[in-house]
N, C-alpha and C positions, 0 to 999 in steps of 0.2 A: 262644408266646413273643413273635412279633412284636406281635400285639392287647395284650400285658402292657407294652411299651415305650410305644406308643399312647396305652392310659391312664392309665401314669405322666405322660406332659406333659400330654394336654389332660382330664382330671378337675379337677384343682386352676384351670382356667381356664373348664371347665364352673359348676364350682360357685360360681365367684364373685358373677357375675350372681344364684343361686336365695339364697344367701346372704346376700348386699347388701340382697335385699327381705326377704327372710323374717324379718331379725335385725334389719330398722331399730328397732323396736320395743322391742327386748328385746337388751340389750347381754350377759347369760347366753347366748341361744341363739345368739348373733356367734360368740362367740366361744369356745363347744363346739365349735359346725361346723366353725370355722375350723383347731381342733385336731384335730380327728379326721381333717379330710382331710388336711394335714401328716403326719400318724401313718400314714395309708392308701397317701398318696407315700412315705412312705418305707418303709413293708414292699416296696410293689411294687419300687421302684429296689433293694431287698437282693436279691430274689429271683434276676436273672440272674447276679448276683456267686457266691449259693449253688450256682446247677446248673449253674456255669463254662461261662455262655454267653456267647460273645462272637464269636460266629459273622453268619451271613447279614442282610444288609442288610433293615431292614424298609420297607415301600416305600408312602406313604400316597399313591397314585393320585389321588384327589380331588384334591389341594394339588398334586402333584410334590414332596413332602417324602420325602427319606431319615434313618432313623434306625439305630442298634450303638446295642449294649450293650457293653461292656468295656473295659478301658484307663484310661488316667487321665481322661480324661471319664464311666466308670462308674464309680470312684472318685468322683470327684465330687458323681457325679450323688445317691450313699448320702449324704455328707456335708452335701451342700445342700439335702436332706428333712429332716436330720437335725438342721442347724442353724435353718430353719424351722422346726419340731416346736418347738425351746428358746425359740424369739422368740416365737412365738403361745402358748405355755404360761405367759411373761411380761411379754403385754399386756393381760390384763385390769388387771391390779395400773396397770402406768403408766398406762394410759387411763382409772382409774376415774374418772368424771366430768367426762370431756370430749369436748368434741362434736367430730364428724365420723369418729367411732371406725367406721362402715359403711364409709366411703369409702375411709379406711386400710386395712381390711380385704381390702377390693373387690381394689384394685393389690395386696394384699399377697400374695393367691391369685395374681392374673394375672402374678405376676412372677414366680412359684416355678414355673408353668409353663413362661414363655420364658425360664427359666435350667434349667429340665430338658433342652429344646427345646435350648438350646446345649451341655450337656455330652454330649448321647446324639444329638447332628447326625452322621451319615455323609457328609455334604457340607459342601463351606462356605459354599453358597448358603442351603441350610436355614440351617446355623449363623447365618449372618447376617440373613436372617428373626427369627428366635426373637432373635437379637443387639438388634436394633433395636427390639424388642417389648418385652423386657425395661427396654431404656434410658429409653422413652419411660414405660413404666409407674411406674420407679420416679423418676422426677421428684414423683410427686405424696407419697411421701415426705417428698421435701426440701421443700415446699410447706404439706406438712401445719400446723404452728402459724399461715401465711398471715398471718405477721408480715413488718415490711420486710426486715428479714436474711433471712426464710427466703426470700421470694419474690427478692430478688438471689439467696441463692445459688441458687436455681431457674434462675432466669435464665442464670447460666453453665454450669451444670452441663448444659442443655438445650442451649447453646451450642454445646459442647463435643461433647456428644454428637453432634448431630446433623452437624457439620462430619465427624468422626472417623466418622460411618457414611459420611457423601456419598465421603468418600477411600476408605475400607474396601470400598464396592462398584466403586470407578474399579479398585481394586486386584485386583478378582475379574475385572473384563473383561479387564483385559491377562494376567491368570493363565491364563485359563481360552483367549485367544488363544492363548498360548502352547506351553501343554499341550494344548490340547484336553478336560479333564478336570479335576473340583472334588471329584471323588471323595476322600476323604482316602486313601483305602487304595491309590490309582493313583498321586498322586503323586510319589511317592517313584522311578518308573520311568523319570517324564517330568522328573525333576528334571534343571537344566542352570543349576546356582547362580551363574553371570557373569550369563548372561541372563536369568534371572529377577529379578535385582537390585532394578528400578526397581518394578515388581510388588510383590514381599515388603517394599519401602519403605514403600508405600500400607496393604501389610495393618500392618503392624508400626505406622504413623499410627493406623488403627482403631481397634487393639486395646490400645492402647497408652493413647486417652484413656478405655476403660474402666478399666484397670490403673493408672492417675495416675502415669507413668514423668514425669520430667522431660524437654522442660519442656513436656508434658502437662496436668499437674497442680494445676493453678491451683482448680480446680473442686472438689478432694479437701479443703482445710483447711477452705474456706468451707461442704460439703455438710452433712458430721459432726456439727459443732454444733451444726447446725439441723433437723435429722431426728429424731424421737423415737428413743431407745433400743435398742428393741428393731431399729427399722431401719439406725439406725447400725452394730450388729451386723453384720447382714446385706452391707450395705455396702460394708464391710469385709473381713469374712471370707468372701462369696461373693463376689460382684459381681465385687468386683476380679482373684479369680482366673480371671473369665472371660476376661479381656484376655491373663491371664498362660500361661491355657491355650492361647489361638490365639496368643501369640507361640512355646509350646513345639511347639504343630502346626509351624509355618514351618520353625522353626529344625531339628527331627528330619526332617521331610520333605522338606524344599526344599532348605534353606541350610544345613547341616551342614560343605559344602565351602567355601565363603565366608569368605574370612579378613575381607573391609571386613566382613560380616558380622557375626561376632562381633566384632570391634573395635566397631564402632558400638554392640551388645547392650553391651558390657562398660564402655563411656565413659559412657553414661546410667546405667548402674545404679550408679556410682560417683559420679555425679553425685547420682543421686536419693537415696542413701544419705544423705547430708550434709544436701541440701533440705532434709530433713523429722528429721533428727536435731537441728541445731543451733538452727532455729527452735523446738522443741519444751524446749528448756532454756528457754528465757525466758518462754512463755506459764505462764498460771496458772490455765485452767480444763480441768476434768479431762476433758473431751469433746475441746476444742482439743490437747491434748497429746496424747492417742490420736489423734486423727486423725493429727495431723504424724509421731506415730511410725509408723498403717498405711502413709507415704509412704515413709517412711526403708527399713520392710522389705521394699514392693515393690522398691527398688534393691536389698538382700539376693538376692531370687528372680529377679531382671532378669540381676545376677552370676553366680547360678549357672546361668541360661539361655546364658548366651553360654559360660562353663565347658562346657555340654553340648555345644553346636557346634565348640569346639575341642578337647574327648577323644574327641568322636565315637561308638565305642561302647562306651567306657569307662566303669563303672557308677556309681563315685565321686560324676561330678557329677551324672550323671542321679538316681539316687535323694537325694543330700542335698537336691537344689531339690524333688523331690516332698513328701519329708519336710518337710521347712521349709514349703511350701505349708500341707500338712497342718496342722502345730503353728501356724503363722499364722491359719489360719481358727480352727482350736479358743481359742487364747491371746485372739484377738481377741474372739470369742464372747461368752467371762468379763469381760473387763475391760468391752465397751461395756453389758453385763447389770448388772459392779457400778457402774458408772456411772449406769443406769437405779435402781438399788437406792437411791445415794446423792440420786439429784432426789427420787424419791419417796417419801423420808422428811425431806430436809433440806432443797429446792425449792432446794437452789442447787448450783451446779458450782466455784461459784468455790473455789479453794485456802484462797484469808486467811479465809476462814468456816465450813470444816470442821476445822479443829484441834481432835484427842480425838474427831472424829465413830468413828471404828473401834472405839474401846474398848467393850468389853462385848459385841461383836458377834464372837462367834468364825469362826461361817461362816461371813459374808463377809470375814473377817481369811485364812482358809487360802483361799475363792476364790483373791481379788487376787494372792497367794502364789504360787499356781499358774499361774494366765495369765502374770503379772509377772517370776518365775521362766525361767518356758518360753522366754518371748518374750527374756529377757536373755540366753539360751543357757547358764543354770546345768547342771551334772552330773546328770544320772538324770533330765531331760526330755526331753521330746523335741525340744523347740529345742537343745540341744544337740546332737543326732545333726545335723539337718538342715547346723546352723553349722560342724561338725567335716567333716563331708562337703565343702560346698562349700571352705570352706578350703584343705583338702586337696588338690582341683583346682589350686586358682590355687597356690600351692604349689610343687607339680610344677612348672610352667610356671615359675614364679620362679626354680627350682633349676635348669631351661637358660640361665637370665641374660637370660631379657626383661625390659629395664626396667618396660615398662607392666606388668607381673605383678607387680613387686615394687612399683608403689605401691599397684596393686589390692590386693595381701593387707594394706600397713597403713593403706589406706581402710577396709579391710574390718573390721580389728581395731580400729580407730579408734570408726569406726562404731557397733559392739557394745559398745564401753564408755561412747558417749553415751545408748544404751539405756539401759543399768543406770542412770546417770545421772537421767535426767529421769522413769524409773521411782520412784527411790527417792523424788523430789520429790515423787511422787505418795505414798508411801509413807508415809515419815516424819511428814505431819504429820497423815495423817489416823489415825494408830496409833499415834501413840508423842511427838504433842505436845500440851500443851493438857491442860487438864480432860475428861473424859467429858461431854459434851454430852447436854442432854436435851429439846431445842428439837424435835424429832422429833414428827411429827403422825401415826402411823402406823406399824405393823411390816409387812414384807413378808408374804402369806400364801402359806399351805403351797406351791401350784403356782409361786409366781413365785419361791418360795425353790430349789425344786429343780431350776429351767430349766437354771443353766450347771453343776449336779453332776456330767455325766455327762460334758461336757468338762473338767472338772477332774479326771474319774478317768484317762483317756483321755492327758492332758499326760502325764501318769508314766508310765502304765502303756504307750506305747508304746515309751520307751527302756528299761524295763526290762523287759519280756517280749520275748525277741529272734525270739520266732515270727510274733507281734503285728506287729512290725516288715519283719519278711521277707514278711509276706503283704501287707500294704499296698505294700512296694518290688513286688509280685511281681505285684499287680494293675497295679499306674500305670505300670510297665514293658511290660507287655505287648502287643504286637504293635508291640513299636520292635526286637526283634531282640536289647537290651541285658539280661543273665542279670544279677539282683539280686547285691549281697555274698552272703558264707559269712556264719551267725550268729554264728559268732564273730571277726568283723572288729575288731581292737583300736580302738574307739570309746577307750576310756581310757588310749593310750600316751600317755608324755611328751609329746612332741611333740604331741600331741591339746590335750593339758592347760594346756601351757603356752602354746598359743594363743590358751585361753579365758581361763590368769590373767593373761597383756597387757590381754585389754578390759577385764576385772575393773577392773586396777590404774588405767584410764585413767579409767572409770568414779567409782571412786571420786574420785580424783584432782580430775577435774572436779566434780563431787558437791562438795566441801568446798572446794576452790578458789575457783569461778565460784557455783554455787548459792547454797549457804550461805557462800560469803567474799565476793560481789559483790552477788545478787541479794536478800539475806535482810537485811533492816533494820528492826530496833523492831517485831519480832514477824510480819513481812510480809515477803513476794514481790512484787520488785516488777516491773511486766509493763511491758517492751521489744519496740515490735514496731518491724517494721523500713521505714524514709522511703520503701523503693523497691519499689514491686509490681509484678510481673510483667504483670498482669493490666491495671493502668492505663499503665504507661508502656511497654508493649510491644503486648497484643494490643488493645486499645484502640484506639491510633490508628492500626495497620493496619486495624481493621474499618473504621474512619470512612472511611480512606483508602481501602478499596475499596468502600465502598458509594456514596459519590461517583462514584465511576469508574463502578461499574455505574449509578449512577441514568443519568449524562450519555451511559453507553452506548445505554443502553434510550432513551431519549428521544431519542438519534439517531436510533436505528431507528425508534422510531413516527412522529418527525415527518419523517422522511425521505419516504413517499407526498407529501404533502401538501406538501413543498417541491418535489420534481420536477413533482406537477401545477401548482403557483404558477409555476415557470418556464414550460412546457408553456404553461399559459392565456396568461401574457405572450409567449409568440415565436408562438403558433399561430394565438390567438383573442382577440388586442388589443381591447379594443372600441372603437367607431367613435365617441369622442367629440367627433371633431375634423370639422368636414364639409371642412377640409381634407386630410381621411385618402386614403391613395392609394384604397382601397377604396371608400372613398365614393364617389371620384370615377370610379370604374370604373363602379359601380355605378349610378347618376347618367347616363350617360353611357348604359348599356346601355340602359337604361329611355327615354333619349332617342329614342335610334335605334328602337328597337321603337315608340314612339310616330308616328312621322314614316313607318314601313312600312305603319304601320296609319289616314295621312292624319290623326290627331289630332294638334290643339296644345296638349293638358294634359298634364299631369306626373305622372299618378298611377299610370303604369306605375314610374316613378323611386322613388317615395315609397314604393310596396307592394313593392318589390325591400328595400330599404333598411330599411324594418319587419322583414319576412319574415325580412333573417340576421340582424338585430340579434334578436329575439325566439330563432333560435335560438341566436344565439352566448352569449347570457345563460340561457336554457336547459340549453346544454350545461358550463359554467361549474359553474352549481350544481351539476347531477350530477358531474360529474367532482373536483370541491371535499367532493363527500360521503365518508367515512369508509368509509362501507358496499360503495360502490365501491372507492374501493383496495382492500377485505378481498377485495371480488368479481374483481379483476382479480389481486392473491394467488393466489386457490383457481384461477382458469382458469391460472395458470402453470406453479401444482404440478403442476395437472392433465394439462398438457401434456408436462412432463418426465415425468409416469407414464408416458404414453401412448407416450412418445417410446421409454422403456426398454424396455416391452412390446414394441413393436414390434421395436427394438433386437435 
């Protein structure tokens, strides 16, 4: 079993490299291999879920990597094969006929490995290995078209990233000072949630700009619509829940007792909720609007994260944020798939150009349905259980009379009905406005028609089979000590229901208010984006401002040698320009006397004194002015404080 964990992560990163060459040639055998090994990770990743392993640590000696199977990381771990398997099953269709499909490939294996690598980590030094592997991999993603947009958003995204791991590992040294221990499974022993605080800040920075929490997230609107398809997908429905999962490690192990804790978890995720719901009413291309909506949800699963830390081992909020997880990656899946459906039959995204595009196309009409459904938290999907759940937490809290809980629950409902909102925008006109369009260059084939089928069985069928449901709460639960719901937990009491028809009613509301009574004019949507970016008038000019700082740092430091020795050669080793110099005249003088001992009247003992230092004093000058000497008299410093310590 442990050699079975092993080559679930590093096969798919094996085979990248044999792939990459084997397929340059031939875009058929790319992109077989690329499926089969998808298909291969993911039998493996099922397998320890089947013989309910989740036992002993498997321990890769060579690296010092630790890996587990089970938990909501082997959750995961089935689902993010799984979702792979659906995106390479629907990248030949988008990629047919364009270059660099190897190289997409290439990252698209190495990144399914160091996202296996992070959901099946038994440390979080591995995790964060495998964490930063994956980050940097999938840059080349957001790069892939290597247009100006895509390479900006490269640019940030890589930004981002890379800051968010330099904090995420500052956060594992003071962790790991403090416990002694990165083990996931110890520390829960060694937790001591006051002093852990500044720690779990760091990690919660990390993991937080892979998650695109507010204000994080800058990296998340600009990625999406520049990423082909299939990796928007990805993106979205995996990616993100890597951040999402290392904030549930903290919060379950660490910080569960932490009230600033969840406060801080539950103020962002109300915050993010908004970010990405309001801006997503006003955009008009259907990649942009998904994206701002996967920001809006991650404040949904941020909410019900901090919910987890304040019911503690109350099962409510633990499983609606698994579930909602769940129904997120699945929902997202479909939608960024039909999204890929609609470029590669109508080459555009924009909204005012697909009116009637839906008509005539049934299954991708029940797709959209399904994701769109899910995601708005309608009855009998599974976005609904997850939304009913969390709800339900905050809730409770509201019904003790904390104010922050009663505006969290109608942020939250709030929230849910600009979903359905900027959903239907997406909707209504591609299904139900306009003539049937017949501008289409292309029908999708068989494989790339049936990628997102299986997440669209999956939306339903997990709120409606309640075993289906109990066994997924019953994995992602496991080993947090929290016993899933009874299956017949009243998901459809009033009170359930009429939570979901507030957002409904808000939804529409907005829908026919702002959409269509503000934004809809002479057959068109019109796109409002907004004078103030985070991005430029905030972290913009803090970078400039610190990178100044650091240049005028650094160039203290290097030209620091080289001013002490300028003073040094001026107080030590003046040179004798003057033959009124006192030196001269010593000099001078000695030479005298020495002549007059020795009965001579010439002067050429004076004159070869007075060469002699001048020749060394300008000798020593240049070496001492050399570079390579300060490096040299550096290394005898260090050397000396070794030596001193040794000793010591």
């Amino acid at each position: 079993m442990i050699y079975l964990i092993l080559i679930t992560i590093f096969l798919p990163m094996l085979a990248a490299p044999a792939i990459y060459f084997t397929g340059k040639k031939n875009n058929s055998v790319l992109h077989g291999a690329s499926i089969a090994v998808c298909f291969c990770t993911l039998c493996l990743s099922v397998l320890p879920l089947l013989l309910h392993w989740t036992g002993d640590t498997a321990d890769c000696n060579l690296l010092g990597l630790h890996f587990t199977a089970g938990g909501l990381g082997g959750l995961y771990s089935v689902i993010t094969a799984l979702l792979w398997t659906l995106a390479a099953m629907f990248a030949p269709r988008y990629f047919h006929g364009k270059i660099s499909t190897p190289r997409y490939i290439f990252f698209f294996l190495i990144t399914l490995g160091a996202t296996m690598g992070v959901f099946l980590a038994a440390d979080l030094m591995t995790l964060f290995l495998f964490f930063e592997i994956m980050s940097l991999a999938s840059c080349a993603w957001v790069a892939h078209e290597e247009t100006k947009k895509a390479l900006e958003a490269t640019k940030t995204y890589l930004t981002i990233s890379v800051t968010g791991g330099l904090v995420l590992l500052m956060g594992l040294f003071l962790l790991y000072h403090q416990t002694g221990t990165l083990m996931i499974r110890e520390l829960s022993a060694a937790a001591d949630p006051d002093a852990l605080l500044p720690a779990c800040l760091c990690l919660l920075f990390g993991f937080g700009t892979k998650a695109g929490i507010f204000p994080l997230h800058i990296w998340l609107p600009k990625a999406h619509p520049e990423a082909p398809a299939p990796a928007s997908a990805l993106l979205s429905g995996v990616l993100t829940k890597t951040g999402c999962y290392g904030a549930i490690l903290v919060t379950l192990r660490l910080m569960s007792g932490s009230a600033v804790w969840n406060h801080i978890l539950l103020i962002l995720g109300m915050i993010t909720m908004l970010t990405g719901a309001i801006p997503a009413l006003f955009a008009t291309q259907i990649k942009r609007i998904l994206a701002l909506s996967s920001l809006s949800q991650i404040g949904f699963i941020f909410t019900g994260i901090a919910m987890i830390g304040f019911a503690g081992e109350k099962s409510v909020a633990a499983q609606g944020t698994i579930l909602y997880m769940v129904n997120h990656s699945l929902a997202k899946t479909v939608l960024f798939l039909f999204a890929g459906a609609v470029y590669c039959t109508a080459h555009t995204l924009e909204l005012n150009d697909l009116h009637g595009w839906g008509k005539g196309r049934p299954l991708l009409h029940v797709c959209f349905l399904s994701g769109a459904l899910s995601l708005a938290g309608t009855p009998l999907f599974c976005g609904y259980l997850g939304k009913t759940l969390i709800h339900e937490a905050i809730a409770e809290y509201a019904a003790e009379g904390g104010a922050l809980f009663h505006v969290a629950e109608w942020v939250f409902l709030f929230a849910g009905g600009l979903t359905l909102a900027y959903l239907l925008k997406i909707y209504i006109p591609l299904f139900h406005m306009g003539e049937k369009q017949s501008h289409t260059e292309g029908k999708l084939r068989p494989l790339a028609a049936a990628a997102p089928i299986p997440c669209v069985i999956f939306l339903p069928l997990i709120a409606t089979v309640p075993a289906l449901c109990r066994s997924i709460a019953t994995v992602g639960l496991s080993g947090t000590g929290i016993v899933p719901l009874a299956a017949d937990f009243a998901y459809y009491s009033f009170h359930n229901l009429t939570g979901i028809g507030i957002s409904f009613a808000v939804g529409i509301a907005v829908y026919l208010g702002i959409i269509q009574g503000l934004l809809y004019r002479n057959g068109k949507y019109r796109t409002v984006t907004s004078p103030v970016s985070m991005e430029k008038t905030v972290y913009v000019p803090i970078c400039k401002a610190l990178k100044w700082i650091l240049i005028l740092l650094c160039r203290i430091v290097c030209d620091l040698p080289a001013i002490l020795l300028w003073l040094f050669r001026k107080a030590a080793l003046r040179p004798l320009d003057s033959p009124h110099d006192r030196r001269h005249k010593f000099l001078k003088r000695l030479g005298d006397a020495y002549d007059r001992i020795r009965g001579k009247s010439t002067r050429d003992s004076a004159d070869l004194l007075i060469d002699t230092y001048t020749t060394i004093q300008d000798t020593t000058g240049k070496i001492l002015s050399n570079f390579s000497f300060a490096l040299l008299m550096t290394c005898l410093g260090v050397c000396i404080i070794l030596i001193f310590l040794l000793v010591k």
